[in-house]
C-alpha positions in Angstrom: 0.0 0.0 0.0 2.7 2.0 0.8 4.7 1.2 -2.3 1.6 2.1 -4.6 1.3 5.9 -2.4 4.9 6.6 -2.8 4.1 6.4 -7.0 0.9 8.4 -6.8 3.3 10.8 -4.6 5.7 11.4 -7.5 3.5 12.9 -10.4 2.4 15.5 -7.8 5.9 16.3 -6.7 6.7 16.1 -10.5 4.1 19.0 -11.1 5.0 21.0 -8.3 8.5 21.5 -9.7 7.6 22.3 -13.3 5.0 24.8 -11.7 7.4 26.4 -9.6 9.9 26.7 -12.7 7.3 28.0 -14.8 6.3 30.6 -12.3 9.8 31.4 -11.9 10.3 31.5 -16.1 7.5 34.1 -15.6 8.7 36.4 -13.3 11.9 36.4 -14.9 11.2 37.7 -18.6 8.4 39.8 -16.9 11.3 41.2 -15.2 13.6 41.5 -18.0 10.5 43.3 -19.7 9.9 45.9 -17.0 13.6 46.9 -16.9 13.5 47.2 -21.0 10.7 49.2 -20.9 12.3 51.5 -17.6 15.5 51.9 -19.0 13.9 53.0 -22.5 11.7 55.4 -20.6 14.6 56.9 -18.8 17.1 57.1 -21.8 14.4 58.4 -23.8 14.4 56.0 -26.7 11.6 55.0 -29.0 11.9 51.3 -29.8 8.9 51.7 -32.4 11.0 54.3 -34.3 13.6 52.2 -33.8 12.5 49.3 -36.0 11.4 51.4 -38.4 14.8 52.9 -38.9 16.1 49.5 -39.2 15.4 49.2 -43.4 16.6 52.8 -44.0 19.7 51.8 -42.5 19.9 49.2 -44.4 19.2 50.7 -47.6 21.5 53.5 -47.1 24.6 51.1 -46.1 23.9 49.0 -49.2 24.2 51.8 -51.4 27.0 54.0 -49.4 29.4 51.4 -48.7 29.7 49.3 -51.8 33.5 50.1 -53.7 33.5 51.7 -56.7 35.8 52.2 -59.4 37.9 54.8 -57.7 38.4 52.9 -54.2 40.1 49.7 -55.4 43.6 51.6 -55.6 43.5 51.9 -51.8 43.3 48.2 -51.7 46.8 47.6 -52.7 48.2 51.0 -51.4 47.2 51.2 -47.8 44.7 48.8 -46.8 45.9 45.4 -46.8 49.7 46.8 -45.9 47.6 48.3 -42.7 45.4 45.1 -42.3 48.4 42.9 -42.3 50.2 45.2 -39.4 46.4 44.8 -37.4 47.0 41.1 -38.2 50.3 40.7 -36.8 50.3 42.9 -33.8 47.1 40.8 -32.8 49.1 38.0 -33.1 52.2 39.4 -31.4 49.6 40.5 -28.2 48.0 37.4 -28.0 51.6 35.3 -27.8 52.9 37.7 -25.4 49.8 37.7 -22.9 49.4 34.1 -23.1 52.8 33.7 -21.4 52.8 36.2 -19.1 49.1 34.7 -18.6 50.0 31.3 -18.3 53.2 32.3 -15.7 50.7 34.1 -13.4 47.7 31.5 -13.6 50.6 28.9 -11.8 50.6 31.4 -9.2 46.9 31.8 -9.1 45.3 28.6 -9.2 44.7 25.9 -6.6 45.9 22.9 -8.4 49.4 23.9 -7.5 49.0 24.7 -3.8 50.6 27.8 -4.2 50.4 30.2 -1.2 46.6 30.8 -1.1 47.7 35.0 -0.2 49.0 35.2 -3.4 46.8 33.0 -5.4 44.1 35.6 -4.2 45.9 38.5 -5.3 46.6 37.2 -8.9 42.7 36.5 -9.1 42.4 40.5 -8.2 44.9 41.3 -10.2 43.3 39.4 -13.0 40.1 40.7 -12.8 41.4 44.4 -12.5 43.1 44.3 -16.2 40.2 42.0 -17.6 37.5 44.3 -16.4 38.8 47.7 -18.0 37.3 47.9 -21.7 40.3 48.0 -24.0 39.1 51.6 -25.1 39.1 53.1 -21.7 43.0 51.4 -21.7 43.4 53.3 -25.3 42.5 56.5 -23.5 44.7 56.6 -20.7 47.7 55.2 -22.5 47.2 57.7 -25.0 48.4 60.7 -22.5 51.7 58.9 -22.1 52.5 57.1 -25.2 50.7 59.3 -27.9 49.1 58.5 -30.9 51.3 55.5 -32.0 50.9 51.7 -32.1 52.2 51.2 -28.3 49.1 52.6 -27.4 47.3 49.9 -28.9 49.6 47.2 -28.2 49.7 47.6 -24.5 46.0 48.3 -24.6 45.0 44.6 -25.9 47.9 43.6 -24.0 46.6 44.7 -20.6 43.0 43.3 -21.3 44.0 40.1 -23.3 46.4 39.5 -20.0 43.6 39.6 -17.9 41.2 37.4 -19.4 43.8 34.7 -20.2 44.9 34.7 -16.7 41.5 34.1 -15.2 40.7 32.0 -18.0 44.3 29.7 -18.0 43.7 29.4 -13.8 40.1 27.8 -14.1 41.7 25.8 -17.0 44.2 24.3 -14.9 41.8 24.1 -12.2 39.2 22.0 -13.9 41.2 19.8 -16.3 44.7 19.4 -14.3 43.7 18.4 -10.9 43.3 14.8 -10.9 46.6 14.4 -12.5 48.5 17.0 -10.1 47.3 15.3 -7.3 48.7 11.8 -8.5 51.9 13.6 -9.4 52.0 15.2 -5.4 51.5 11.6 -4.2 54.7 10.1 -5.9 56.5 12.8 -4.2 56.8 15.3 -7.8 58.3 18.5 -6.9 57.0 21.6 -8.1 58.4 21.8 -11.8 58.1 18.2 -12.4 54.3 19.1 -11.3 54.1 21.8 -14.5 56.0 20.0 -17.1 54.6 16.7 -16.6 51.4 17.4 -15.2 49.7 20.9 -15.9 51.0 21.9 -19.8 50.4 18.5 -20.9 47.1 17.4 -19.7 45.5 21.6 -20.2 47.6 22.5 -23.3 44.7 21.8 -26.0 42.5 23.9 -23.8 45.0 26.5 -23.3 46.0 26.9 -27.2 42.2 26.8 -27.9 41.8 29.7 -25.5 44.4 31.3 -27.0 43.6 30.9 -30.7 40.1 32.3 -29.6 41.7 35.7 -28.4 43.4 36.2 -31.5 40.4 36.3 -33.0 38.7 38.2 -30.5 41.7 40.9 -30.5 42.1 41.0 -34.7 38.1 42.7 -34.1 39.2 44.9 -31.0 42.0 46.1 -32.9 39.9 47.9 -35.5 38.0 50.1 -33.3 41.5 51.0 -31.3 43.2 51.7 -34.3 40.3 54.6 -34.5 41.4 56.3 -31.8 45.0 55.5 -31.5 45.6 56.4 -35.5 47.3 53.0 -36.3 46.3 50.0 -38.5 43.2 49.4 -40.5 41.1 51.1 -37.9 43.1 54.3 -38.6 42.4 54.1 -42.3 38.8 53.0 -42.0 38.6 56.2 -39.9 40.1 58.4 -42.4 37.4 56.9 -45.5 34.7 57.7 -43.1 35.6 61.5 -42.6 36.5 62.1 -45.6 33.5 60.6 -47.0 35.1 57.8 -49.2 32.6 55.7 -48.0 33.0 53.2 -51.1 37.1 52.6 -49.4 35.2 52.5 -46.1 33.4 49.4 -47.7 35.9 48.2 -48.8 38.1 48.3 -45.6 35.3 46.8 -44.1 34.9 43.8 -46.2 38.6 42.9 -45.9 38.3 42.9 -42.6 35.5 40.6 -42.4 37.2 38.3 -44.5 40.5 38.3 -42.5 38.1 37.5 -39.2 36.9 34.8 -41.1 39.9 33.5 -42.5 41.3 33.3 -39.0 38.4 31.7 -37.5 38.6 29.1 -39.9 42.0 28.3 -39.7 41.6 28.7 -35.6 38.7 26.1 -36.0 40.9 23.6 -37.9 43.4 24.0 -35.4 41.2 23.1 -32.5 39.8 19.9 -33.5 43.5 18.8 -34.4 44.6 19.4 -31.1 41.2 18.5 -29.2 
């Protein structure tokens, strides 16, 4: 009898939950409706009108940024010898945070046993350079390096730092654990620990994460180059005032195909390694 009121008992507490979490669905995108329609209420903005700018937009892009006859001599002249220096310093940041990265996350995360003091203060540290947009970096190290590429090097550098850091220290933490401990048990010391423990069991992970940000900084380094006067974002800049929005276009397009070209290469790369 008991046995048959113990099933009866479970449809019921079967209901209950998908009540509650249907209740609680509801309040949520309730929520997340009241706080669209406050925040467009206090900013002022329309979202009807915005919608119906959305095809003008459109239509004026389509017929503004296509190249024309007299934009393809940038092509050859500035724009791809300016996309290639974006590609490469992307490249160059990305290599030199990921070891700076990978030096502090030893420090930071647990797997190692590090002094827990200092595994803190990496995390703060971390967090500090990862939670500063790279433009508010541009603007600051403008005032002491000026309008040259330093400025945008050390801006990707300080942001690409931070997010490798934090992400390279839950990397270790997740995926090298099990294998550090067994390496602590047979008595490893601590650089036997890294080299035979950490880099190889978390270095697919680690180049993936890597790869990813090279990606991710080949796009950030377009809109610094706009302020900091450097690369393709300098140039792209330059169409746009002067109103050559047909080389605008064009910049544009070549650098959607480098991003592209990139992520398909990164993507190869990953499920070699992977």
């Amino acid at each position: 009898m008991s046995h048959n009121l113990s099933k009866a008992a479970r449809p019921a507490n079967q209901t209950s939950v998908f009540v509650k979490r249907k209740r609680m669905y509801t309040f949520f995108f309730l929520g997340v409706i009241a706080i669209m329609i406050a925040s467009s209420l206090i900013a002022n903005f329309d979202y009807i009108v915005g919608i119906k700018s959305i095809p003008k937009a459109i239509t004026w892009s389509l017929t503004k940024f296509i190249p024309n006859s007299s934009s393809w001599h940038w092509l050859t002249d500035e724009i791809l010898k300016a996309l290639f220096e974006t590609a490469l310093m992307s490249v160059a940041v990305t290599a030199c945070s990921a070891v700076f990265a990978f030096a502090f996350s030893l420090l930071g995360t647990r797997t190692t046993k590090i002094n827990p003091l200092i595994g803190r203060a990496v995390r703060i540290i971390a967090s500090f350079f990862r939670n500063i947009p790279d433009v508010a970096w541009v603007l600051v190290l403008f005032m002491a390096f000026g309008q040259n590429i330093l400025t945008g090097f050390f801006a990707l550098f300080f942001v690409t730092f931070g997010l490798l850091t934090r992400t390279f220290i839950e990397t270790i933490d997740e995926i090298s654990a099990s294998c550090v401990e067994a390496l602590h048990a047979s008595g490893a010391n601590y650089m036997q620990v890294v080299f035979r423990g950490i880099i190889p069991s978390s270095a697919a992970a680690l180049i993936s994460w890597v790869l990813y940000m090279i990606e991710t900084n080949i796009r950030n380094a377009t809109l610094i180059g706009i302020i900091s006067g450097t690369g393709i974002g300098f140039w792209f800049n330059w169409f746009l005032k002067s109103l050559n929005y047909g080389a605008a276009g064009l910049t544009l397009i070549t650098i959607v195909v480098l991003v592209i070209a990139i992520e398909i290469t990164s993507t190869q790369i990953r499920r070699a390694i992977l």
